[in-house]
C-alpha positions in Angstrom: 54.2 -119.5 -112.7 52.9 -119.3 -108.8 50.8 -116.6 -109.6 49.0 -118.3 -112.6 48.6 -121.4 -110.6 47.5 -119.1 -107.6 44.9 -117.1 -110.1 43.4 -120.3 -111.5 43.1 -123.0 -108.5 41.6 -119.0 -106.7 38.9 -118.5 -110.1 37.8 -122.1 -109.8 36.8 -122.1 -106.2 35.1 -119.3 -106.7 33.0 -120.9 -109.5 32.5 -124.1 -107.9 31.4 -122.3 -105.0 29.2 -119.9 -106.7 28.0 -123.5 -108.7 27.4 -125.4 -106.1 25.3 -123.0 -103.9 23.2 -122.2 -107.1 22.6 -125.8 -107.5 21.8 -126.5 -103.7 24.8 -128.5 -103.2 26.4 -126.2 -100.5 24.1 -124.6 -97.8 23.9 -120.8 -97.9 26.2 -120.4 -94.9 29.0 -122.5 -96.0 29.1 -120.7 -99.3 29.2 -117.3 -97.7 31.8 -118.8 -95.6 33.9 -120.4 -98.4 33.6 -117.4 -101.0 34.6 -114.7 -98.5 37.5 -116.6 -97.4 39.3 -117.2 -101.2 37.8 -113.2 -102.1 40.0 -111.7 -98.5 42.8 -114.2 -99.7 43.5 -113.6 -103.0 42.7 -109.8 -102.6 45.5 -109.8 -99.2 47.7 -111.3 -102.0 47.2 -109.0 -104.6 47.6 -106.0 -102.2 51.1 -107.5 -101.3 52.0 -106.2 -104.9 51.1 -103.1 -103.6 52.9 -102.8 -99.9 54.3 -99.5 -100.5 51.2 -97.6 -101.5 48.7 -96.2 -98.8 45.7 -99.1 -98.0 42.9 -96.5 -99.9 45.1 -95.9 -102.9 46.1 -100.0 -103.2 42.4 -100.7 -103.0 41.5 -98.4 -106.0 44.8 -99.5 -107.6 43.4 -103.1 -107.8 40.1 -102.0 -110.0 41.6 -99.0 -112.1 45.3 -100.1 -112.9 45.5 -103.3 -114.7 48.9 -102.9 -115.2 49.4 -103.8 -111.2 48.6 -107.1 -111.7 51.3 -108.3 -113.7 48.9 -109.7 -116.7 45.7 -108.9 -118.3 44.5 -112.7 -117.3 45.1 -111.9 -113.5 43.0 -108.4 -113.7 40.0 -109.5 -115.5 40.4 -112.9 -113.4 40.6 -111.1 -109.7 37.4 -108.7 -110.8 35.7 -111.9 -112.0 36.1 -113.3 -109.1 35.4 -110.6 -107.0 32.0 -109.7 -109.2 30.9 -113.9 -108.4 31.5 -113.6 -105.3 30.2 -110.2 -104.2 26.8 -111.3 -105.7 26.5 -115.0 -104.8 27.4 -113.3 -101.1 24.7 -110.4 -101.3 22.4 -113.2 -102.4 23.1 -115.4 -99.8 22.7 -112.5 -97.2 19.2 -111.1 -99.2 17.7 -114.6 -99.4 18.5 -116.4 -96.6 
């Protein structure tokens, strides 16, 4: 139940975030700021799942096994999130 809780209070940030900078309600740092710090959160949690794997093969785990997040929801969820973020981020860096 943590992790569903976890996955959607993560998802939302990142789409308020993403919302907010699009709509000028967050300056261009403080987005950068706030998306990068939920995307190295929840991606340190999800590579708890996979401690005993080595740090290249857990990072590849997390796009190409689905299976090592527990639930569909929470693998299309973290590469949502990570897709927002990544380009609200690149956009940030691009534009500003």
């Amino acid at each position: 139940m943590k992790d569903v809780i976890w996955n959607a209070v993560s998802f939302v940030a990142v789409v308020a975030l993403a919302l907010a900078y699009e709509t000028g309600a967050v300056a261009a740092g403080n987005a950068f700021f706030g998306l990068f710090a939920v995307l190295v959160l929840y991606t340190a949690k999800q590579l708890l799942t996979h401690e005993n794997e080595l740090l290249g093969e857990a990072f590849k785990g997390l796009f190409t096994r689905p299976q090592s997040h527990g639930t569909m929801a929470s693998y299309v969820s973290y590469l949502g999130m990570t897709a927002l973020g990544s380009v609200v981020m690149a956009q940030v860096v691009l534009v500003s």
